[in-house]
C-alpha positions in Angstrom: 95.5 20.2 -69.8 97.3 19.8 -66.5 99.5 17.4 -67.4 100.6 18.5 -70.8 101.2 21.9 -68.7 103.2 19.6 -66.5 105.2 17.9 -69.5 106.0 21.2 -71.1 107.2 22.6 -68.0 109.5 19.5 -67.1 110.7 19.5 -70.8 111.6 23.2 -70.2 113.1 22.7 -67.2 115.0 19.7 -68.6 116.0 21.5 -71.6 117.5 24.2 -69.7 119.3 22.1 -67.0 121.2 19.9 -70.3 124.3 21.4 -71.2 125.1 21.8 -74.8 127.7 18.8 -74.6 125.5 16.5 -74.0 123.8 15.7 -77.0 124.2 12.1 -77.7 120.5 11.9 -75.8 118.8 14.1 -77.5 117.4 11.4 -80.1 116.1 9.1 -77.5 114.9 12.4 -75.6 113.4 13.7 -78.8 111.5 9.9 -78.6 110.0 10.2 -75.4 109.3 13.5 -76.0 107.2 12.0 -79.1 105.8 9.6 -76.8 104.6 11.7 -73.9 103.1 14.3 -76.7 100.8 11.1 -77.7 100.0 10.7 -74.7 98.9 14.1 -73.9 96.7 14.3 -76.9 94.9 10.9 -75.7 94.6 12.6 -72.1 92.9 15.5 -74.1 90.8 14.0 -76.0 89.5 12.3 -72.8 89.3 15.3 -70.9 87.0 16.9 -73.7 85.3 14.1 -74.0 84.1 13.8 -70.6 83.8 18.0 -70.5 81.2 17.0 -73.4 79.5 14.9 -71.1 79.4 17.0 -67.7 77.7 19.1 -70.3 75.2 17.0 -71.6 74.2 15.9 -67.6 74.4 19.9 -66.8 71.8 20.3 -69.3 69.4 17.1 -68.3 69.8 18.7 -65.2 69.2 22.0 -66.2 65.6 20.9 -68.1 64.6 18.5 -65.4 64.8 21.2 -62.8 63.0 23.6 -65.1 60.7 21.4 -65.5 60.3 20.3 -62.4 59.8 24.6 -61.5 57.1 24.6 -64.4 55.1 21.7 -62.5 55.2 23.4 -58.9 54.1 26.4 -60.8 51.6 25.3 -62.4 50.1 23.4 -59.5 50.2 26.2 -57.5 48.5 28.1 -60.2 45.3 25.6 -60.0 45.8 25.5 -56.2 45.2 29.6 -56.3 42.5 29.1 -59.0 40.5 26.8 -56.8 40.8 28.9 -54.0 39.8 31.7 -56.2 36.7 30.0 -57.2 36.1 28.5 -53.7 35.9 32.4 -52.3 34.0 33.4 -55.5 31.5 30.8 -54.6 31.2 31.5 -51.2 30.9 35.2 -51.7 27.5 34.3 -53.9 26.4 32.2 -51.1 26.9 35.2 -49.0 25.2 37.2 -51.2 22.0 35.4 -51.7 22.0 34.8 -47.8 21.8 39.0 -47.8 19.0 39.2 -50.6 17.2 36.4 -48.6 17.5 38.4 -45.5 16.8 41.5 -47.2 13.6 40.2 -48.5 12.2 39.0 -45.2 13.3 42.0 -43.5 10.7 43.8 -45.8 8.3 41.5 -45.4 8.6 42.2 -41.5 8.4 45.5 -41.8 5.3 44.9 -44.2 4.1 42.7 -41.4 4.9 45.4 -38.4 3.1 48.1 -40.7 0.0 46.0 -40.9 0.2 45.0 -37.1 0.5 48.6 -36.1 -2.5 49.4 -38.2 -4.2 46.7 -36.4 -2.9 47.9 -33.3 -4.2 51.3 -33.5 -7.8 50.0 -34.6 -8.1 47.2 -31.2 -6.6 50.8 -28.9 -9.9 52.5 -30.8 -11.6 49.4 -30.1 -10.6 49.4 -26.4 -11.3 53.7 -25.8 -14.7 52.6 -26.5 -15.0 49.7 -24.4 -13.6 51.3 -21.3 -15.8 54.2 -21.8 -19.0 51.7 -21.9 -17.7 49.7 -19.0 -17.8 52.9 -17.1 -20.6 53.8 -18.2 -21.6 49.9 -16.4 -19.6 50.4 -13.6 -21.7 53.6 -12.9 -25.2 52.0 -13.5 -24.0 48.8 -11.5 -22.5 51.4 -8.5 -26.2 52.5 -8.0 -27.9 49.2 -8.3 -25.8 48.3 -5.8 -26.4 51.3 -3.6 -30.1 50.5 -4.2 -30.1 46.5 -3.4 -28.0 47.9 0.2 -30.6 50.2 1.1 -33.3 47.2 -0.1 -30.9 44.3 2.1 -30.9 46.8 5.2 -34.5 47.3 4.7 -35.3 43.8 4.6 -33.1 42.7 7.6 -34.7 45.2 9.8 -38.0 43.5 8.5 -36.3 40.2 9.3 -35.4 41.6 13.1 -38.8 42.7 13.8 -40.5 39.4 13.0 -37.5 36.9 14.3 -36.8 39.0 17.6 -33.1 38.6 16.3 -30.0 40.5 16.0 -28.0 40.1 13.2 -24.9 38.8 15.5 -27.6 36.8 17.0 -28.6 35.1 14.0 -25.0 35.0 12.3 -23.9 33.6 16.3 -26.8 30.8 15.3 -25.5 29.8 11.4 -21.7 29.7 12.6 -22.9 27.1 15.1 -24.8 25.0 12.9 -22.1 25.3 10.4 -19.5 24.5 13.2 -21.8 21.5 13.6 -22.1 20.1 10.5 -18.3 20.3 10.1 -17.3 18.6 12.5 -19.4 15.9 11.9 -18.0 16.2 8.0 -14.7 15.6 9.6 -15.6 13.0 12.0 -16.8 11.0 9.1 -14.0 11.7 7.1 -11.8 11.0 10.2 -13.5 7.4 10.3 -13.7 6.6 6.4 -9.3 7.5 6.5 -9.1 6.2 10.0 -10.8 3.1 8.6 -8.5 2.8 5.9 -5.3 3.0 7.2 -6.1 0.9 10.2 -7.3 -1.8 7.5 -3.9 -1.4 5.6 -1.6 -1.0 8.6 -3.0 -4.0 10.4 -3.3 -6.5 7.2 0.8 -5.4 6.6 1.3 -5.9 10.8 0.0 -9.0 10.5 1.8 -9.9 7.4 4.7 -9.3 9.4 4.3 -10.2 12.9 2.8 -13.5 11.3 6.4 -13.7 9.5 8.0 -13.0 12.2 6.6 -15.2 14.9 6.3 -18.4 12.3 10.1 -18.0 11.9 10.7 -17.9 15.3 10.0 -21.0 17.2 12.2 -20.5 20.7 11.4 -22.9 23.7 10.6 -21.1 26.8 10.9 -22.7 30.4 9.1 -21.8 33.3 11.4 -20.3 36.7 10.9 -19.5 39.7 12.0 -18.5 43.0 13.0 -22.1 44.5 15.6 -24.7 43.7 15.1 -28.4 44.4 18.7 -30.4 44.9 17.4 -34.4 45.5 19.0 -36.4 48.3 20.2 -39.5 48.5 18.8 -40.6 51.9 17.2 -39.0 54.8 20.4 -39.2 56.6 22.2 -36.5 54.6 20.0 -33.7 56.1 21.2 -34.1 59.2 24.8 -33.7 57.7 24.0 -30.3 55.9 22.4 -29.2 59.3 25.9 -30.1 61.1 26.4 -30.0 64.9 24.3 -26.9 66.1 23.5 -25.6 62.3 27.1 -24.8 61.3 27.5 -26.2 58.1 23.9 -24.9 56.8 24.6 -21.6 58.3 28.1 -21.3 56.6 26.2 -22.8 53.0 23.6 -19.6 53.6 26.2 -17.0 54.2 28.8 -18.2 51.8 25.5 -18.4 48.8 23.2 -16.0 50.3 20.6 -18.0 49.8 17.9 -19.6 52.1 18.5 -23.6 52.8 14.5 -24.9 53.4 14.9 -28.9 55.6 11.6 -30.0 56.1 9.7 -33.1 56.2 9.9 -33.6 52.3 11.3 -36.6 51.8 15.2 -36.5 50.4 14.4 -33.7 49.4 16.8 -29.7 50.3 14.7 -26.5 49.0 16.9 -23.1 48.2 15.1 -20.2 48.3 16.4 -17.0 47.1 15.4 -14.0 44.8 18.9 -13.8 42.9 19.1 -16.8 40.7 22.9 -16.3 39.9 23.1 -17.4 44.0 20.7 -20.1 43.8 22.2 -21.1 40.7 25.7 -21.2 42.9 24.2 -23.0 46.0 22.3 -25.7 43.9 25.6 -26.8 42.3 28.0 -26.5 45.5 25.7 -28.7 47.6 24.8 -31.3 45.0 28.7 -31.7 45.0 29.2 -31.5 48.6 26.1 -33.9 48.8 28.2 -36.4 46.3 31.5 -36.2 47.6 30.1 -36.6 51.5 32.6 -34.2 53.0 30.6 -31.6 54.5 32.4 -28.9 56.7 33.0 -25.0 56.7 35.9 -25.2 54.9 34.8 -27.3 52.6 32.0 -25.4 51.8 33.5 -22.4 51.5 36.3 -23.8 49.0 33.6 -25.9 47.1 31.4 -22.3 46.7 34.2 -20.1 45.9 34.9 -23.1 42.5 31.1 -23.5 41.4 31.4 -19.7 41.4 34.3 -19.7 38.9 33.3 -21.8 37.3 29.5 -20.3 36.8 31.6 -17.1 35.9 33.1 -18.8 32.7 30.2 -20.5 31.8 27.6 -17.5 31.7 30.5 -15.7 29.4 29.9 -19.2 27.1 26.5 -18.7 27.3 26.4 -14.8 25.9 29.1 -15.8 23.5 27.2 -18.6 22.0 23.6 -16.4 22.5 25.3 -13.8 20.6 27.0 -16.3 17.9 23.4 -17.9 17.5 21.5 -14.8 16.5 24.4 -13.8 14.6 25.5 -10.9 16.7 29.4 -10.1 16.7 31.8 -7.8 17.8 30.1 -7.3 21.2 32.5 -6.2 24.2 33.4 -9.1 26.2 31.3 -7.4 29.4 28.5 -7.6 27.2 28.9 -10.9 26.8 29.2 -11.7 29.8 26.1 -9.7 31.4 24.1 -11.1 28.5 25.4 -14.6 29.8 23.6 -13.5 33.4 19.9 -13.2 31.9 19.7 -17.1 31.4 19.3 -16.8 35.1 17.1 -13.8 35.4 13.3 -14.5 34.5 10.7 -12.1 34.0 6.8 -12.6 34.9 8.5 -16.4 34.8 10.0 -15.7 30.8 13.4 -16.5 30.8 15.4 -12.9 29.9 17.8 -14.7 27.8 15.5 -16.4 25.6 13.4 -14.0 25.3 15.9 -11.6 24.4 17.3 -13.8 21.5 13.3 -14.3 20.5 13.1 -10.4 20.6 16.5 -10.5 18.3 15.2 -12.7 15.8 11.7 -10.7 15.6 13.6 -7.8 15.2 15.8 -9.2 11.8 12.7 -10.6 10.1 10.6 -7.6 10.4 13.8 -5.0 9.3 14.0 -8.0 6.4 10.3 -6.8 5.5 10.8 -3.3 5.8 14.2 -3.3 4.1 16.1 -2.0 7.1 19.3 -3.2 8.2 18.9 -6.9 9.8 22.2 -6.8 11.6 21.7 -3.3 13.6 18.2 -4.7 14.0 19.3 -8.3 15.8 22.1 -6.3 17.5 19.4 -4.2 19.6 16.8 -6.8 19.9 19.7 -9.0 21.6 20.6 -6.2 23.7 16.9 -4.4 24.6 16.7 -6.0 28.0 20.6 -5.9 29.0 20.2 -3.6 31.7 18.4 -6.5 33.8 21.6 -8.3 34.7 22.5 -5.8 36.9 19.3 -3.9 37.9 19.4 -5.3 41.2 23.3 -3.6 41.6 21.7 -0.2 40.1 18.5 2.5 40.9 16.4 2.9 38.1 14.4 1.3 34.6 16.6 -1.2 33.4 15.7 0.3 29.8 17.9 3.4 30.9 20.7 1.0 32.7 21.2 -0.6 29.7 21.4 2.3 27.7 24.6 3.3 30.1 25.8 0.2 29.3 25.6 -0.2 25.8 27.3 3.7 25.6 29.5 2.6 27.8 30.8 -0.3 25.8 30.8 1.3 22.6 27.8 0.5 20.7 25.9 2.7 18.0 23.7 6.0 19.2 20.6 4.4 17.0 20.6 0.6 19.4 21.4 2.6 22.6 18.2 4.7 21.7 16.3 1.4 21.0 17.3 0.1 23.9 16.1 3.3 26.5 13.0 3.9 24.6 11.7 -0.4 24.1 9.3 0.6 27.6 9.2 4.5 26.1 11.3 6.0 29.3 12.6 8.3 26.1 10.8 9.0 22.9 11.9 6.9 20.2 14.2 8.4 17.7 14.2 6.1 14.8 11.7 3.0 13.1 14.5 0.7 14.9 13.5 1.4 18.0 10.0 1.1 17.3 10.9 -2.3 16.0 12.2 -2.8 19.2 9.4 -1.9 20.9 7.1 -4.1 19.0 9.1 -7.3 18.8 9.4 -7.1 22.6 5.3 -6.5 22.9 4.8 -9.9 20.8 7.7 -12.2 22.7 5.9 -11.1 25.8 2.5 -10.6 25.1 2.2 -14.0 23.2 0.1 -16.7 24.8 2.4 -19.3 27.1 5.2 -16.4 27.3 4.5 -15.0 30.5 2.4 -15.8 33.9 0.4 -13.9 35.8 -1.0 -13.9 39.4 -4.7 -14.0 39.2 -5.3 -10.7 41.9 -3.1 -8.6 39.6 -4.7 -9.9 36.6 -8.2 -9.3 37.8 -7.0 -5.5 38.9 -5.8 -4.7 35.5 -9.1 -5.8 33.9 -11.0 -3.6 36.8 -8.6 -0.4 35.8 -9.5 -1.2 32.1 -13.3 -1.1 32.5 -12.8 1.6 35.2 -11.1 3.9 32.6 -13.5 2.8 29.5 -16.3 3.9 31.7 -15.3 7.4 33.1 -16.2 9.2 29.8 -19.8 10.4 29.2 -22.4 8.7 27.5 -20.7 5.3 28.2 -23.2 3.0 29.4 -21.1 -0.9 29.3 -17.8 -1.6 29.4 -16.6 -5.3 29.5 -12.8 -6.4 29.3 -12.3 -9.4 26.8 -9.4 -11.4 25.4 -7.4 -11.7 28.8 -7.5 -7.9 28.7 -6.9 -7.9 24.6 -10.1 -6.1 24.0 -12.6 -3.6 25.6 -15.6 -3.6 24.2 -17.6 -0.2 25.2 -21.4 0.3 24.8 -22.3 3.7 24.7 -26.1 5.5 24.7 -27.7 6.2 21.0 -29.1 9.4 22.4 -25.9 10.8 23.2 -23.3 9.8 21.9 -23.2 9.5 17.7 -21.9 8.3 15.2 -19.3 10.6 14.4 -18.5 11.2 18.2 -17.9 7.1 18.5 -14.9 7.5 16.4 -13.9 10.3 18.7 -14.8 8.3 21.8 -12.6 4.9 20.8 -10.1 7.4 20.4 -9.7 9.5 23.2 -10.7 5.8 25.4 -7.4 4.4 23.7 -4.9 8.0 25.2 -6.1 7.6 28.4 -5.6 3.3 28.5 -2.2 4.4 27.2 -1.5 7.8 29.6 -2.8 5.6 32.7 -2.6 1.5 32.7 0.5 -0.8 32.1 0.0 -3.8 30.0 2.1 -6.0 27.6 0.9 -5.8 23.9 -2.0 -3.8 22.6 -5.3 -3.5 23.6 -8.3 -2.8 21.4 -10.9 -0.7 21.7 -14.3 -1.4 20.4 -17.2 1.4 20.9 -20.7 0.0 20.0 -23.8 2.3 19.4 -26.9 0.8 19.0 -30.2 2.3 17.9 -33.1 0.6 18.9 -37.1 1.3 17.5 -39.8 -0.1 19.8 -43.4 0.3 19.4 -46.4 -1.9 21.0 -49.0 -3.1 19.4 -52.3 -2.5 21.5 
């Protein structure tokens, strides 16, 4: 429609623009005009055609979007429906949940009615009890008035043939009771006694047996001397010097005592600190083997072999230490550690024992499940305080205490170490492992001498205190000192008390003697029957 709009206005425009002269174009004009009027008609035909067609598609459209609307509908429709019967349903649920409730509220209320009719019968029930017990309670209030006046009458019976007071006679029952319970509790005293002695010693022995067959340590006997061989007669006379100068300048540069006697090749040093023996043995056997022997030489050789000794007792503590399996110790540790190889104790070498005591210590905390390097750690260091015991006043338990504080150990293995010989109550099972590794190392057979005069006086204090108590007839030291055995008298001692005895002979061995190890006590009553035949 456009364009024949356009052609008809151009034509009309043309037609007006042509003057009336010209008209020898109007035929050919008259032919295109012919020729564009086709070709409108075929531009409207199309046009209508394809109208036709928009409107066919506009239609499909139009139904498939109606439909479309009619499913949504209808969906939502069944959606509603469902919900609708959903709520219908759950609204008879709800419903029958009420009748059910309804139904056993009035059976509980039937229930309640028949309880409260049941109640009101048992409260009759009980009004007449109550007024029979009191009508007992009455009756029983007079018996009871009559059985005192009867009890009163008979114990003034009772005092007029026993001569006795009632205090008098209750004074006598308390004390026969008071008897008989105490020998109740002595037996019962022996039977646990028994008991936990038998269970506590067969798990000691499991573990000291443990312990000591683990640790096999060599142990060599000291003492207050050093022998340094010569290698002629001749060579005393040159540690003498002229007028005694070299011996006297070896003595006062070791400290130590320089014994020439008629021994054959043979120089004795006597002295009390071993470190300085230690020092003079090894300055004069190299003074003896390099044959120049003066002051000055003495003095300069003395002043090396005591470097040298310093470096090598800081080797020994380090490789003590590294042996038990001890580290981190403070290098003055180590090195006073180093110093007990050259202290001895009742002739037990303090080093080795210590390391002994140190390897006790970890097997029994392996038994008992305790902590085997805290345990080796304080066994190593229980006796540290005797390298310098002779510098300081006091127990060496306590010294090393100061020392192991000082140098930055832990609280629990300075405790272990004050309390191994109990100069402070122990505060925890370490240092009561402590305390019993160090009674086995030195209490074990070989570990330690003894003069005889000092170990015949502590077997005369141990009888002395067994036989102080009453009723103790015998008492006879056994075992080196291991074991008292005390005979008492049958007639007054029994039983019961024997228990009490071993006990209160076992405080005062404690409160009074000193002794490595334990000591048993054994009380033996004996009843003997003798008749003679005539």
């Amino acid at each position: 429609m456009e364009v024949l709009l356009v052609v008809i206005a151009l034509a009309v425009g043309v037609g007006a623009g042509i003057p009336l002269g010209i008209k020898l174009k109007e035929k050919k004009d008259a032919e295109k005009l012919g020729s564009v009027e086709i070709q409108i008609q075929r531009l409207l035909e199309k046009a209508q055609k394809e109208a036709e067609q928009l409107k066919q598609e506009a239609k499909l459209q139009a139904r498939e979007e109606a439909l479309r609307y009619k499913e949504e509908v209808e969906r939502e429709f069944e959606e509603r429906k469902r919900k609708l019967g959903e709520e219908e349903n759950r609204l008879r649920e709800q419903e029958n949940r009420l009748l059910e409730q309804e139904s056993r509220l009035a059976e509980r209320e039937s229930h309640l009615e028949r309880r409260s009719q049941q109640l009101d019968r048992r409260e009759e029930d009980l009004s007449r009890k109550e007024a029979r017990l009191r009508e007992k309670e009455e009756s029983l209030r007079r018996k009871e008035e009559e059985y005192q006046e009867l009890i009163e009458a008979q114990k003034k019976e009772l005092e007029k043939i026993a001569h006795l007071t009632v205090e008098e006679a209750r004074e006598i029952v308390l004390k026969k009771a008071e008897e008989e319970a105490k020998e109740e509790a002595a037996r019962i005293l022996m039977r646990v006694e028994t008991e936990t002695r038998e269970e506590a010693n067969r798990r000691a022995r499991e573990i000291l047996a443990l312990a000591i067959s683990r640790c096999a340590t060599d142990f060599v006997t000291e003492k207050a001397v050093s022998v340094v061989p010569l290698p002629s007669e001749d060579m005393k006379g040159r540690i003498i010097g002229r007028e005694g100068r070299n011996i006297r300048a070896l003595e006062a540069a070791t400290g130590v005592d320089l014994i020439i006697d008629d021994t054959p090749e043979v120089v004795v040093l006597s002295g009390f600190n071993p470190l300085r023996r230690e020092v003079a043995r090894i300055a004069l056997e190299r003074l003896v083997s390099d044959g120049r022997i003066h002051p000055a030489r003495i003095e300069e050789v003395v002043r090396k072999v005591e470097e040298e000794l310093d470096a090598t007792i800081k080797e020994v503590g380090e490789r003590a230490a590294f042996d038990v399996g001890v580290y981190g110790l403070a290098p003055e540790l180590l090195r006073l550690l180093g110093k007990l190889k050259y202290r001895t104790s009742y002739s037990q070498n303090v080093l080795q024992h210590s390391i002994e005591v140190a390897y006790l210590c970890g097997v029994m905390a392996g038994e008992l499940g305790l902590d085997v390097k805290k345990a080796k750690r304080a066994g190593l260091l229980h006796d540290i305080g005797k390298a310098v015991d002779q510098e300081m006043e006091g127990p060496h338990a306590l010294i090393g205490a100061e020392l192991a504080k000082k140098y930055g150990e832990d609280e629990e293995i300075v405790n272990a170490i004050a309390a191994h010989h109990e100069d402070v109550p122990p505060e925890s099972i370490l240092a009561i492992l402590v305390q019993a590794a160090d009674a086995v190392s030195g209490a074990r057979p070989g570990a330690r001498r003894e003069l005889l005069e000092s170990y015949i006086k502590r077997l005369e204090n141990l009888e002395r205190v067994a036989t102080s108590f009453a009723g103790v007839q015998k008492a006879y030291a056994i075992q080196a000192g291991r074991e008292i055995r005390v005979i008492v008298d049958s007639h007054k001692i029994s039983d019961e008390e024997a228990v009490l005895l071993s006990r209160d002979i076992a405080k005062k061995i404690e409160k009074e003697l000193t002794y490595p190890g334990l000591i048993k006590v054994t009380v033996i009553r004996e009843t003997r029957a003798v008749e003679y035949a005539k």
